[in-house]
C-alpha positions in Angstrom: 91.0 117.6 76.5 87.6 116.6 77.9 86.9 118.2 81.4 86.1 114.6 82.5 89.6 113.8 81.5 90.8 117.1 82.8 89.8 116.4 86.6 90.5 113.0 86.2 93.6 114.3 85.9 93.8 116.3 89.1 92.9 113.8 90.7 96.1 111.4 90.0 97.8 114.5 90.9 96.5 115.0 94.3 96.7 111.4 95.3 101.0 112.1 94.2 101.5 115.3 95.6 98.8 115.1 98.4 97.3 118.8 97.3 97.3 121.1 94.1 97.5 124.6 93.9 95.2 126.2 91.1 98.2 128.6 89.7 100.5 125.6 89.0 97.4 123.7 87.2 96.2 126.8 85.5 100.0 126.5 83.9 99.9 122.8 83.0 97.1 122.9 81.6 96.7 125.9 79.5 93.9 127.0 81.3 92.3 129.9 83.2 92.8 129.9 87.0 88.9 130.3 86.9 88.7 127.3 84.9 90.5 125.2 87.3 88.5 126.7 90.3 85.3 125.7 88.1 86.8 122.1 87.8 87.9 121.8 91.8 84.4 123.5 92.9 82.7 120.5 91.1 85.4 117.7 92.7 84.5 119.3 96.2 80.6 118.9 94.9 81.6 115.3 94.7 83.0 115.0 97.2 86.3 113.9 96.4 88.3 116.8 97.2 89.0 119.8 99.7 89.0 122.8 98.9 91.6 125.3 100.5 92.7 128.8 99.3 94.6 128.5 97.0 94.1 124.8 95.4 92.5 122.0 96.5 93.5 119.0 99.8 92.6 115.1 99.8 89.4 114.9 101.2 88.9 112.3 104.9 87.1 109.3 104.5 86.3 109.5 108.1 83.4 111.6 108.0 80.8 109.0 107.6 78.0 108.2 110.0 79.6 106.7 113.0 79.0 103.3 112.4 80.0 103.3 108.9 83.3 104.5 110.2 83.7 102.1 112.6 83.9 99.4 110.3 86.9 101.9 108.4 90.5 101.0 109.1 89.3 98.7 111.6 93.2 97.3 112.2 95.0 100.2 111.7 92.9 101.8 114.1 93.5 99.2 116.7 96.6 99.1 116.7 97.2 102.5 116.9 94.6 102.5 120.3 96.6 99.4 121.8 100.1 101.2 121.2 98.4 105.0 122.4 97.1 103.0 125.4 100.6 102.5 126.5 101.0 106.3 127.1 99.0 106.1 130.0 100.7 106.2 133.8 98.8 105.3 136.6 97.2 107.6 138.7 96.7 109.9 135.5 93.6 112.3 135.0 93.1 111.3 131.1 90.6 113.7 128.6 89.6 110.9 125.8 87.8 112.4 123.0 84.7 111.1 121.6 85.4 108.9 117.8 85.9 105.5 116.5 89.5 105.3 117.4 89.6 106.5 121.2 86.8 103.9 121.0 89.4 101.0 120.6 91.1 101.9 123.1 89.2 101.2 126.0 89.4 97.4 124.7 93.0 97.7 125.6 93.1 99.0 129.2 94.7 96.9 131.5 92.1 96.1 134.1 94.0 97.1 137.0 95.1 100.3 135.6 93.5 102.9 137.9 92.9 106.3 136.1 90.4 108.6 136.1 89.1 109.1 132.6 87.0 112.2 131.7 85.3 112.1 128.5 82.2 114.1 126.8 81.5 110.8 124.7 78.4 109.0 126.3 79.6 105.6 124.4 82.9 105.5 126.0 81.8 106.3 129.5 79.3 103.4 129.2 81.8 101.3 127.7 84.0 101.7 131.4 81.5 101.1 133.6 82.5 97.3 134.0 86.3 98.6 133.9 87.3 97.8 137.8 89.7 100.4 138.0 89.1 103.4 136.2 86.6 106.3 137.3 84.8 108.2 135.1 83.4 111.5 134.8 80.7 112.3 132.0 80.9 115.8 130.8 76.9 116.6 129.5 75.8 119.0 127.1 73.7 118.2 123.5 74.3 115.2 121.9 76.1 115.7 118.8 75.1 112.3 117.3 77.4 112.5 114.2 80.4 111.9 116.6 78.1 110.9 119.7 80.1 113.2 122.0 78.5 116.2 124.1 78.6 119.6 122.9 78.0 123.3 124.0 78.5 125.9 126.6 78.1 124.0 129.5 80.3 121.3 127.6 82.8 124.3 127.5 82.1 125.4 131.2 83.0 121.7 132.5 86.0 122.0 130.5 87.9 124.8 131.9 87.8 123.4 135.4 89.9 120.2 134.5 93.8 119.8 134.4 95.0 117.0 132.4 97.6 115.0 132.6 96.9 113.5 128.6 93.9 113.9 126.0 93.8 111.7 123.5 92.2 114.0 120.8 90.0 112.1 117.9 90.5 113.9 114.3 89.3 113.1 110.7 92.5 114.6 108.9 95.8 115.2 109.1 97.7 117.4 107.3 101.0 118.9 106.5 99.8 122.1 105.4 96.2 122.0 107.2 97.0 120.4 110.3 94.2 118.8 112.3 90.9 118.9 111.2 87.6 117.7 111.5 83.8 118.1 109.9 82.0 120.2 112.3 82.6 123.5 113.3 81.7 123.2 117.0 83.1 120.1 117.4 86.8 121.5 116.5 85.8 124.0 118.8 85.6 121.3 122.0 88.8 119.6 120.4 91.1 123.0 121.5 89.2 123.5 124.6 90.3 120.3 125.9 93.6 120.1 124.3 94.0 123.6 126.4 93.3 122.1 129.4 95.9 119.1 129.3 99.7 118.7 129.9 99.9 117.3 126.3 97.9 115.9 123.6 98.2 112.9 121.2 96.5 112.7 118.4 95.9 108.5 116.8 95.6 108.6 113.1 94.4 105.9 111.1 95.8 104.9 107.8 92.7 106.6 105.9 93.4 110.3 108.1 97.2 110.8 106.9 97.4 113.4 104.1 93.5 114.2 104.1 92.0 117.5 105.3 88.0 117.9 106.6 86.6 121.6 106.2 87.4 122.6 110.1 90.5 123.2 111.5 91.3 122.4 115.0 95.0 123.3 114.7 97.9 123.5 113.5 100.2 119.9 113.8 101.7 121.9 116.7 98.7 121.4 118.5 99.5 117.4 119.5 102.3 116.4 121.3 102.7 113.0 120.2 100.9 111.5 116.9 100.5 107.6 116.8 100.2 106.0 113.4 101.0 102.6 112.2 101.7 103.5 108.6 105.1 104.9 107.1 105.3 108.5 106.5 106.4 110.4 102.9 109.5 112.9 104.3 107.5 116.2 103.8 104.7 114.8 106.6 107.9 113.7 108.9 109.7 117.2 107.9 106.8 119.2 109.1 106.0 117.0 112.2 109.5 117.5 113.5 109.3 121.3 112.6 106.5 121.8 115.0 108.1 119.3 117.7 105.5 116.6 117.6 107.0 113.1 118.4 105.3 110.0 115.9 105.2 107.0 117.4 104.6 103.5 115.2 102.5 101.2 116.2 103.1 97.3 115.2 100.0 95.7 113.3 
């Protein structure tokens, strides 16, 4: 078999099993476990896979510039920010994380649904300026312009003096195995601070996020408290959801 053929291969068995180890395709296909590692280390070149000890994760297709992404999903993504925006109680102090997604949701505030919204995303705070009942507090720091969202120590600094009642938390994978991840390092960084500093977090996940993995963890599934999706999910996702007590909640297209 050709190596072309070969990784076309693993690639029909990721998209079916949603990862590969490189022991169990060393065995099917009569090959080295270097010469698997050979074939996924030139996939993850490509990026069409990611590689995790051990084997090999469906790469996110949500780490594209910002307003690539925003064109991504653009339904699924709504829907899950219209049904996420019913979470919110009046009166609530709400974290809302910087991304595509959270994005959407400010479209579906009720206008006289008084909150206070804190957010290190410069895009969403200018988005709630005209919103009549909801004040805002702008955490600053650099401008990570990948995510457009604030980052650094005295992003970290503002962070530890807030108490949240929610933060909606912005990811580019989810996983059963990998759990919550995202492309930048720092960035996963600000995701736990501020999932640290609120009562509980929920996590909206687009169709194209579900089974995919980015390089950095922010945590393990146990990290959210609630995951909103509008898509079915296989049993093994469900399975490992309700082992770590995380309730999914389907949104209507």
């Amino acid at each position: 078999m050709l190596a072309s053929q070969r990784k076309q291969q693993i690639l029909q068995i990721l998209a079916e099993k949603k990862q590969v180890l490189s022991s169990e395709l060393s065995q099917r296909f009569g090959l080295s476990e270097d010469s698997i590692r050979r074939d996924l280390r030139e996939l993850a070149a490509e990026g069409l896979v990611q590689r995790v000890h051990g084997g090999a994760l469906p790469v996110s297709a949500a780490l594209a510039p910002f307003e690539v992404r925003k064109s991504v999903q653009i339904n699924s993504k709504r829907a899950v920010a219209k049904r996420a925006v019913s979470l919110i109680q009046p009166g609530q102090v709400v974290l809302i994380d910087g991304g595509t997604t959270t994005e959407e949701m400010i479209t579906f505030l009720p206008p006289d649904l008084a909150i206070t919204v804190v957010t290190h995303s410069p895009s969403i705070a200018v988005r709630l300026v005209s919103h009549p009942s909801v004040e805002v507090i702008l955490i600053g720091g650099a401008l990570f312009k990948h995510s457009v969202v604030t980052m650094g120590a005295s992003v970290l600094e503002a962070i530890s003096r807030i108490n949240a009642d929610l933060f909606f938390m912005g990811v580019t994978g989810v996983h059963k195995t990998a759990g919550f991840t995202t492309g930048n390092y720092e960035e996963a960084g600000i995701k736990r601070a501020l999932s640290g500093r609120a009562a509980e977090t929920v996590v909206m996940a687009s169709q194209e996020k579900i089974n995919s993995a980015s390089p950095f963890a922010i945590g393990d599934l146990a990290l959210a408290g609630t995951l909103v999706v509008d898509t079915g999910l296989e049993p093994e996702m469900q399975a490992a959801l309700a082992r770590q007590q995380v309730a999914v909640i389907r949104a209507d297209l």
